[in-house]
C-alpha positions as CSV (number, residue, x, y, z in Angstrom):
1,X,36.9,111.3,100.9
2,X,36.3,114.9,101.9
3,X,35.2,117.3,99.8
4,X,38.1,119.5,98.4
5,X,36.9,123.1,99.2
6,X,36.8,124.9,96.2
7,X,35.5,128.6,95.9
8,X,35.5,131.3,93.8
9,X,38.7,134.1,94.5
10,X,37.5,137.4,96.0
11,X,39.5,140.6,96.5
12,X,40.1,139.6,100.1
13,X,41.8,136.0,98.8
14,X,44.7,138.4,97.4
15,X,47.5,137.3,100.0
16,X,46.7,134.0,100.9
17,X,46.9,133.0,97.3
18,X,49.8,135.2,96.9
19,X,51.7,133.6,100.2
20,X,51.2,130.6,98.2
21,X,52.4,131.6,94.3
22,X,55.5,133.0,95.7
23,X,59.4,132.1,96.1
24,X,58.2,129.3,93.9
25,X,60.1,131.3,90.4
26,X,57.3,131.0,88.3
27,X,57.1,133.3,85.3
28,X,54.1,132.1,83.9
29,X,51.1,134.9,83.5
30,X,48.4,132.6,85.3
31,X,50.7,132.8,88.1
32,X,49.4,136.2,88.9
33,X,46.4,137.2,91.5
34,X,44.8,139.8,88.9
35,X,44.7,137.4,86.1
36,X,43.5,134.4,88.5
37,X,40.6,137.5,89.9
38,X,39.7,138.8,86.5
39,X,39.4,135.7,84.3
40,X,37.6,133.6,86.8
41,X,33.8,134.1,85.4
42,X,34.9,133.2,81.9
43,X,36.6,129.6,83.2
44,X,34.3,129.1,86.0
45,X,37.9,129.2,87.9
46,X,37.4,128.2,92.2
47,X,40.4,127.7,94.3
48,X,41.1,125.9,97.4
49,X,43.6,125.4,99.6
50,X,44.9,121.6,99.8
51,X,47.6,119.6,101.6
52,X,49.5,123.0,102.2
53,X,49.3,124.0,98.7
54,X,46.9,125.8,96.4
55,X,45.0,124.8,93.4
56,X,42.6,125.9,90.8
57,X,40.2,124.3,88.8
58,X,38.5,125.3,86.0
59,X,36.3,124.3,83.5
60,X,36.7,123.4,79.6
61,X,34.6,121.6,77.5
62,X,32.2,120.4,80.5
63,X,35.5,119.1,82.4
64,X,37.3,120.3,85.7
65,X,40.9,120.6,84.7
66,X,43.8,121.9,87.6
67,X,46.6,124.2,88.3
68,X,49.9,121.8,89.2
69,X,49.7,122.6,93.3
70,X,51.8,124.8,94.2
71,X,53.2,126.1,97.7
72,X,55.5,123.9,100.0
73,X,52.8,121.5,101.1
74,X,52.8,117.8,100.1
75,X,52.1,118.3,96.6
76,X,51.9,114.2,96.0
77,X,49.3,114.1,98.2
78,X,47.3,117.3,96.9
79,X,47.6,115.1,93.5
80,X,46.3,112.3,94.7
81,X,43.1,113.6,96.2
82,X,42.5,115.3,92.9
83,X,42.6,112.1,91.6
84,X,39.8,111.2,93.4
85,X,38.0,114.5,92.4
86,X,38.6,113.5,88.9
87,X,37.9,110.0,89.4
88,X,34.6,110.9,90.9
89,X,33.7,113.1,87.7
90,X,34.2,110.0,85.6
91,X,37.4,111.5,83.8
92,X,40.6,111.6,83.4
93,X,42.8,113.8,85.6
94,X,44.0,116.9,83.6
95,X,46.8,120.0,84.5
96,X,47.0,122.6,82.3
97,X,49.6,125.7,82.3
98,X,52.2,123.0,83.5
99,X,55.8,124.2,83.7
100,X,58.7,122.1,82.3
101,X,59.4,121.5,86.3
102,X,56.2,120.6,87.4
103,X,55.7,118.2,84.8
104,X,59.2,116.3,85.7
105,X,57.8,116.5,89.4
106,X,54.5,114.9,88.2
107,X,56.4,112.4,86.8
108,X,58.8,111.2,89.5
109,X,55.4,110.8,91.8
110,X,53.5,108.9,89.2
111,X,55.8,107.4,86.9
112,X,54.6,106.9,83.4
113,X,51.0,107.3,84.8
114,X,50.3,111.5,82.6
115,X,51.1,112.3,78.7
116,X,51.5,115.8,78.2
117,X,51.1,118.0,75.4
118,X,53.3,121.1,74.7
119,X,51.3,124.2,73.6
120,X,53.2,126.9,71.5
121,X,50.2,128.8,71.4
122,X,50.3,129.4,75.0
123,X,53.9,129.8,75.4
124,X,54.6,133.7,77.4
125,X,57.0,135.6,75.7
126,X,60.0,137.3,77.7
127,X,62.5,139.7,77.3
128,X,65.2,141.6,79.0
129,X,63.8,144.8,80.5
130,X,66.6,146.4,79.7
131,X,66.9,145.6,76.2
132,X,63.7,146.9,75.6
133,X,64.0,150.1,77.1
134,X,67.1,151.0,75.3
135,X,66.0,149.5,72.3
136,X,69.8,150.0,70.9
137,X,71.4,147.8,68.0
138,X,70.5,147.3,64.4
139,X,67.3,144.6,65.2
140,X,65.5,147.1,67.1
141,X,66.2,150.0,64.3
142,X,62.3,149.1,63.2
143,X,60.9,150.0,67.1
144,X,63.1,152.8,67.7
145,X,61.9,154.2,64.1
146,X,58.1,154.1,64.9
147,X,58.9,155.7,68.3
148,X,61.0,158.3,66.7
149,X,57.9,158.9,64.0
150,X,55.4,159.6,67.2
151,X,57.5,162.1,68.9
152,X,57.5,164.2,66.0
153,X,54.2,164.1,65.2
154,X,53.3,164.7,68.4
155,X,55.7,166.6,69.6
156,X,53.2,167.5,72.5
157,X,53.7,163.9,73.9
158,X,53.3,162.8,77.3
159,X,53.6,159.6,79.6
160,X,52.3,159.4,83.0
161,X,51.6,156.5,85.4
162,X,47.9,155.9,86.4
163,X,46.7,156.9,88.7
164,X,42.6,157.5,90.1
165,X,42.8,161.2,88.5
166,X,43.5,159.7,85.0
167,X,41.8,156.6,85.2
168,X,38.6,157.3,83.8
169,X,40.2,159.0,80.9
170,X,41.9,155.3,80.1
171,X,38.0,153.7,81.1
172,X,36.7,156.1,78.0
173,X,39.9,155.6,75.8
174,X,38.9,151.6,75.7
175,X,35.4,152.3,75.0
176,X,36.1,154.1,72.0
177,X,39.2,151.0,71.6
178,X,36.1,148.5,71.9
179,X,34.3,150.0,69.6
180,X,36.5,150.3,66.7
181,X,37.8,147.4,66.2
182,X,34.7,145.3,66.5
183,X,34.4,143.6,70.1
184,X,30.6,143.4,70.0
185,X,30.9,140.6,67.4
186,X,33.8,139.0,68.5
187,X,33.7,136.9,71.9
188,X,37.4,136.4,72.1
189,X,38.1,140.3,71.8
190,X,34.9,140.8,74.2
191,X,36.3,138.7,77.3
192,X,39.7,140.4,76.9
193,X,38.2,143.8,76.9
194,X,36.0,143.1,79.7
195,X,39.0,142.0,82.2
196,X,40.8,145.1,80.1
197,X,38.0,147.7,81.9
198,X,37.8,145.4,85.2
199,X,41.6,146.1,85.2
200,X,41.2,149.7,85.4
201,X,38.4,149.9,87.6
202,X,39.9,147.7,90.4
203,X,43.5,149.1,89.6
204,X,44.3,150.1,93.5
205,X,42.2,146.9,94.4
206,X,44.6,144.5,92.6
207,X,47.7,146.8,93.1
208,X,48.2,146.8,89.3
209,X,51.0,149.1,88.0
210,X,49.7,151.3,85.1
211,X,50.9,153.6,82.3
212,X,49.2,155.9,80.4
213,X,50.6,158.3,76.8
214,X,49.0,161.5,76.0
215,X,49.1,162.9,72.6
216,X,47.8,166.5,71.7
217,X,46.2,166.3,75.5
218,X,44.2,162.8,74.9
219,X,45.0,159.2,76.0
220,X,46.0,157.3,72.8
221,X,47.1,154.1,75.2
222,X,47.1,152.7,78.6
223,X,48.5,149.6,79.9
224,X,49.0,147.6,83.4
225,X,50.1,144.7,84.7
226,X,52.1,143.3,87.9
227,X,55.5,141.4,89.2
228,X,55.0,137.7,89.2
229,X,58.4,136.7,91.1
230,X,60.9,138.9,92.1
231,X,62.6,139.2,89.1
232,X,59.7,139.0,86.4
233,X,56.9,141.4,85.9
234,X,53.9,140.3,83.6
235,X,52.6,143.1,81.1
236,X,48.8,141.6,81.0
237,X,47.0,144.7,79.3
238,X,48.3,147.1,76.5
239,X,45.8,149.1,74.4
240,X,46.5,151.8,71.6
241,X,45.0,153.5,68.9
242,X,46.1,151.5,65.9
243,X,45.6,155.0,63.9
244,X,48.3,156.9,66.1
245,X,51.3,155.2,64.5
246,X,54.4,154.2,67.2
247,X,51.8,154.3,69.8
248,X,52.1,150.7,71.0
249,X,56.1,150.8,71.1
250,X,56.0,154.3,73.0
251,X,54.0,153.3,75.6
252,X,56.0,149.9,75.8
253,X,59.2,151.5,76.3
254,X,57.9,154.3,78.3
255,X,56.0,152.0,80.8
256,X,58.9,149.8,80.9
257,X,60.9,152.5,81.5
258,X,59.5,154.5,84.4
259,X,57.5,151.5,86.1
260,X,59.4,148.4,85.4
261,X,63.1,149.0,85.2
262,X,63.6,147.6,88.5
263,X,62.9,144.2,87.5
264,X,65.5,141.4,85.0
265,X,62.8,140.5,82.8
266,X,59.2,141.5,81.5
267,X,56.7,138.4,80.4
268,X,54.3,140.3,77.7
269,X,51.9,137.0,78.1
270,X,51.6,134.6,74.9
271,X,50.3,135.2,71.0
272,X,47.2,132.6,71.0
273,X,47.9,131.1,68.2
274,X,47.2,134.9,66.3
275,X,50.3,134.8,63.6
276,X,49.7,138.3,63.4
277,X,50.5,138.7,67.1
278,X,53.8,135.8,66.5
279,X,55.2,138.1,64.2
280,X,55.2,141.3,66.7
281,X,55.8,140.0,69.7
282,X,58.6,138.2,68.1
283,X,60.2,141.1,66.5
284,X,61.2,142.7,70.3
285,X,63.4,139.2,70.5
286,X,62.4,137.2,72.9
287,X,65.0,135.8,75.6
288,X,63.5,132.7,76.2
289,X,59.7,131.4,76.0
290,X,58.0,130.1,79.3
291,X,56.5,126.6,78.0
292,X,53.2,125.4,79.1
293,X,51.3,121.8,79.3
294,X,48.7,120.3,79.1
295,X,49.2,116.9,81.1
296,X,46.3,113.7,81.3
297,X,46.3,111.0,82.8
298,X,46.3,108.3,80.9
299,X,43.2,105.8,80.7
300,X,44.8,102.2,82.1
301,X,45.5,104.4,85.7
302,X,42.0,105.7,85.5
């Protein structure tokens, strides 16, 4: 068999992969360029090109596991010769962030051959745009209270996209974010800060949208992210002080609102597991969830 020719992505990689992850309708925030470029090192995620398609495979717990192909290539076939990958590694084939309609797919090729586990921790949560710009009706009373709470404190306020004169500003404003609330010690929060500063610095590089508030003249949050289909745009970083209260819902609606109108629906990535996190993301009222799987196969096809 020949060897499937995985790499690592580079800047340069940005359209092919792109040519390939699009007009497919995914929502899902893997299915993004920025987040395939920036949390590559921390999955030892490579990517190749395969029967028309493209795939990536990364690594947990010492095994590959893949991206469902995706493009308009022969997708059966792309499976197949990952079976052999897999098959070669002495293990089991495994997709993760599988999609309700991949799966089904996956199962019309091979019959009965992968078990699949739904994750609710990974599940993306998305909303109207719309809905949560306006923020109208009684069950955003809460958001629209906190938002109403920062403007008169600080009745100075200001929102501005970024943009290379401001970005350092948001670069210094998460080095002081890092360093309150404990990063150093916590590997999780250290990764996601990490592709949080990455995010800035290669802002024009990945084409990232980006937002930035102001209060009394400083940055007190910054966030960016990037469409994922033509109607969805993924929100994949969002950092405030916790001490300037309604600073997380002002920049939400304000980002929303000046950057992202233009698109149906707004993907604000999933809570981890963090009930915490649950509790918030559910109180903007989700429309629907975008499901994710993990798929095996199972031992007697091995």
């Amino acid at each position: 068999m020949t060897e499937i020719p995985f790499k690592k992505p580079e800047l340069e990689d940005r359209q092919t992969i792109l040519s390939y992850l699009g007009g497919r309708g995914f929502r899902g925030c893997e299915r993004t360029f920025a987040n395939v470029y920036l949390w590559a090192r921390f999955y030892d995620l490579v990517w190749a090109e395969l029967e028309g398609t493209v795939v990536f495979r990364s690594v947990f717990d010492g095994k590959y596991s893949y991206t469902y192909p995706a493009g308009d290539g022969d997708r059966r076939t792309a499976v197949e010769r990952l079976m052999e990958e897999a098959r070669e590694q002495n293990a089991p084939l495994q997709f993760h962030g599988l999609s309700r309609g991949e799966y089904e797919e996956l199962e019309r090729y091979f019959p009965g051959q992968f078990e699949i586990d739904w994750n609710r921790d990974a599940e993306d949560y998305v909303y109207e745009t719309e809905k949560l710009i306006r923020l109208s009706g009684k069950k955003y009373h809460g958001k629209k209270n906190h938002i109403n709470q920062f403007k008169s404190a600080y009745p100075d306020w200001s929102y501005e996209p970024l943009t290379d004169d401001n970005v350092e500003e948001c670069f210094q404003m998460a080095l002081r974010w890092r360093e309150f609330n404990g990063c150093e010690v916590d590997p999780e929060k250290n990764k996601e800060m990490c592709v949080a500063l990455n995010s800035l610095r290669l802002h024009n590089e990945l084409e990232l949208r980006g937002g930035v508030l102001r209060a009394g003249g400083e940055v007190v949050a910054f966030t960016l992210g990037e469409p994922v289909s033509e109607d969805t745009f993924v929100v994949h970083i969002e950092k405030a002080y916790a001490d300037i209260r309604g600073a997380y819902p002002m920049i939400n609606q304000q980002f929303l609102e000046h950057e992202v109108s233009g698109y149906l629906y707004v993907n604000r990535e999933d809570d981890t597991g963090d009930e915490g996190l649950r509790k918030a993301k559910l109180s903007y009222h989700p429309v629907f969830m975008v499901e994710k799987g993990t798929a095996r196969r199972k031992e007697e096809y091995v």
